[in-house]
C-alpha positions in Angstrom: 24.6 -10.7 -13.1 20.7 -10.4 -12.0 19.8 -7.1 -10.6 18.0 -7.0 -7.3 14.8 -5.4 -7.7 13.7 -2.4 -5.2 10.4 -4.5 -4.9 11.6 -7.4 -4.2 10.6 -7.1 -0.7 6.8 -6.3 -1.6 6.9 -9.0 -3.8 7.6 -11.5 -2.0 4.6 -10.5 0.4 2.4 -10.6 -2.6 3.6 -14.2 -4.0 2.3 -14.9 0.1 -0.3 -13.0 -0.4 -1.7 -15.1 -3.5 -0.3 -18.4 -2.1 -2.2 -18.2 1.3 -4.2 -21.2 2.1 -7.3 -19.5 3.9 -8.5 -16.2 4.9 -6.3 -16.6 8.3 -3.4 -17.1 6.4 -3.6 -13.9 4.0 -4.5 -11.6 7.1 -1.2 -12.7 8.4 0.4 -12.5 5.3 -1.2 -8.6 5.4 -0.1 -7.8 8.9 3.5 -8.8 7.8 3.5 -7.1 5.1 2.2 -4.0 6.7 4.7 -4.8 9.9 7.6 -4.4 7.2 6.3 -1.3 5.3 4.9 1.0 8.0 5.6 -1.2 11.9 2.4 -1.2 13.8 2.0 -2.6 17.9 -1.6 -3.3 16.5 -3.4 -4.1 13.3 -6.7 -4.7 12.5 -8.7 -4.5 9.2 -12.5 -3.5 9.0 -14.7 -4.5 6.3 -16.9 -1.6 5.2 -20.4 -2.6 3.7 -21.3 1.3 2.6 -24.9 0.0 1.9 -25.6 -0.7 5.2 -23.8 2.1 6.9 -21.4 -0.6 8.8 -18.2 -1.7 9.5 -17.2 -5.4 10.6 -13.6 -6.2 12.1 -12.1 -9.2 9.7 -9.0 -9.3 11.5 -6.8 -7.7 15.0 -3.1 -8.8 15.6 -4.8 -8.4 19.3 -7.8 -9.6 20.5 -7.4 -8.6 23.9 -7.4 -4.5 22.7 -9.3 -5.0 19.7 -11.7 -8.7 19.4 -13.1 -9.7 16.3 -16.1 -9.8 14.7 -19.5 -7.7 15.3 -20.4 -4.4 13.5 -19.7 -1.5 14.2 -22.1 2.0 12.8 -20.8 4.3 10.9 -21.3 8.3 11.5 -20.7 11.5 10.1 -17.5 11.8 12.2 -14.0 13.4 10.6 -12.7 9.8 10.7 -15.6 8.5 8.7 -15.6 11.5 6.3 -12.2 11.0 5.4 -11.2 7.5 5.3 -14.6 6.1 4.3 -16.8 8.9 2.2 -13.5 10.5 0.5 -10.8 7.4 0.3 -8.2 9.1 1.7 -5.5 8.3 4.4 -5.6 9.4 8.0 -2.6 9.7 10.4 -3.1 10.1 13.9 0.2 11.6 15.6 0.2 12.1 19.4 -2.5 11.1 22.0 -4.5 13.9 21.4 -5.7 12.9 17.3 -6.2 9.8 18.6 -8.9 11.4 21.5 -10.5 12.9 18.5 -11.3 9.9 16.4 -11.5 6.7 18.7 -14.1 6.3 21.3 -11.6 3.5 22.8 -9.0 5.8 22.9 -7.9 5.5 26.5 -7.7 2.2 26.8 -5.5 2.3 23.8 -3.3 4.9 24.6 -2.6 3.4 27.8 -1.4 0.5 26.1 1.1 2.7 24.5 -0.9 3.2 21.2 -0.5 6.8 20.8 -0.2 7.0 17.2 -1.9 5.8 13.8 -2.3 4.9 10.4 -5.6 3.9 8.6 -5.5 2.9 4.7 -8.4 3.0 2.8 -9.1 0.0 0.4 -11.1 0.4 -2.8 -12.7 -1.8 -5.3 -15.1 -0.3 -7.9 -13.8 3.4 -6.8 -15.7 2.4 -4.0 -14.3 2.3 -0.3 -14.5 -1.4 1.0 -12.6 -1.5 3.8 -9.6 0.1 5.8 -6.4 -1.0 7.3 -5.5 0.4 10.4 -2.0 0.5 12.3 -1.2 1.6 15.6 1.9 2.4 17.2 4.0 4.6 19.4 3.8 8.6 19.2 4.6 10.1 15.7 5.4 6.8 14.2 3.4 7.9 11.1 4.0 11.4 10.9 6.6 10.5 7.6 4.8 7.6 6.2 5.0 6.2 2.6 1.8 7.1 1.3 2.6 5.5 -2.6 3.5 2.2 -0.7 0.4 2.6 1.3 -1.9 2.1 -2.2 0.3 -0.6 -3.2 -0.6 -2.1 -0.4 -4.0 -1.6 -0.5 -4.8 -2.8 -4.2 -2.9 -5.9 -2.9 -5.1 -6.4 0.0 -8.4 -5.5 -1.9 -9.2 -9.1 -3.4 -9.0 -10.6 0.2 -11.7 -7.6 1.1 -13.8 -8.6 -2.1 -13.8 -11.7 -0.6 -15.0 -10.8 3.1 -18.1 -8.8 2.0 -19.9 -12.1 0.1 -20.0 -13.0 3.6 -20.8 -10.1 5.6 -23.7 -9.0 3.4 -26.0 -11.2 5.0 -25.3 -10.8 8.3 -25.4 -7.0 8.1 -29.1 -6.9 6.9 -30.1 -7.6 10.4 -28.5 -6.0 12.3 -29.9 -3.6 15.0 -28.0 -0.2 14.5 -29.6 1.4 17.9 -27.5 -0.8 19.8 -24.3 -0.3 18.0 -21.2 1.9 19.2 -20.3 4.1 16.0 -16.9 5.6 14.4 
């Protein structure tokens, strides 16, 4: 008699994961993965290039609250302290974190986003990116955190492979002009 493993679930996403044909494919591979751990109404994934101070949006389960692509500057806000200078996980509960952190933020909670979830990603001990869910009120308030670096050393190799591309682009860019987190 084989015993079913606890992990089988998270295993299976990262057999996906490493199967994935093209970057398209392992972003959806992450968002289902990170639909079945956590549950999100949105997702998106931001490519952090430290260097440069910027973020770029790799992926967004919905382009019509969240569109790809562009940078983004980074500040010295508590969001950017926490999840990019110090690695660590934030969770938005209610309507009102979410005011504090997002400059977007009514637009989103109108959509019924009143709640998140943002995983840092690390290569090197360095923070390369983040992974960020959104749902309904206090949908995060009890999360996994364990699962949630699983998750993240998973993802990091797809984020590896997203900054060879956005290292270029980011060295002219015009910060001025850029909204910032």
């Amino acid at each position: 008699m084989t015993k079913v493993s606890a992990l089988r679930p998270w295993a299976g996403h990262a057999r996906a994961l490493a199967l994935a044909g093209d970057r398209q494919g392992q972003w959806g591979v992450i968002s289902a993965l990170l639909e079945e751990a956590f549950g999100h109404k949105l997702f998106t994934a931001l490519l952090y290039l430290e260097e440069h101070r910027l973020m770029k949006r790799l992926y967004t389960s919905d382009e019509s609250i969240s569109p790809l692509g562009g940078f983004k500057a980074t500040g010295n806000g508590p969001w950017s302290r926490l999840v990019l200078e110090e690695g660590q996980m934030y969770v938005a509960s209610n309507e009102d974190d979410v005011r504090t952190v997002f400059s977007e933020a009514p637009m989103l909670i109108e959509r019924g986003l009143q709640s998140a979830f943002n995983i840092p990603v690390r290569h090197e001990g360095r923070v390369i990116g983040s992974l960020n869910m959104l749902a309904t009120r206090h949908a995060y308030d009890d999360v996994d955190q364990d699962l949630a670096a699983v998750v993240a050393g998973l993802c990091a190799p797809v984020f590896i492979e997203e900054i060879k591309d956005a290292q270029s682009a980011a060295a002219g860019v015009d910060r001025s002009a850029l909204d910032s987190v």
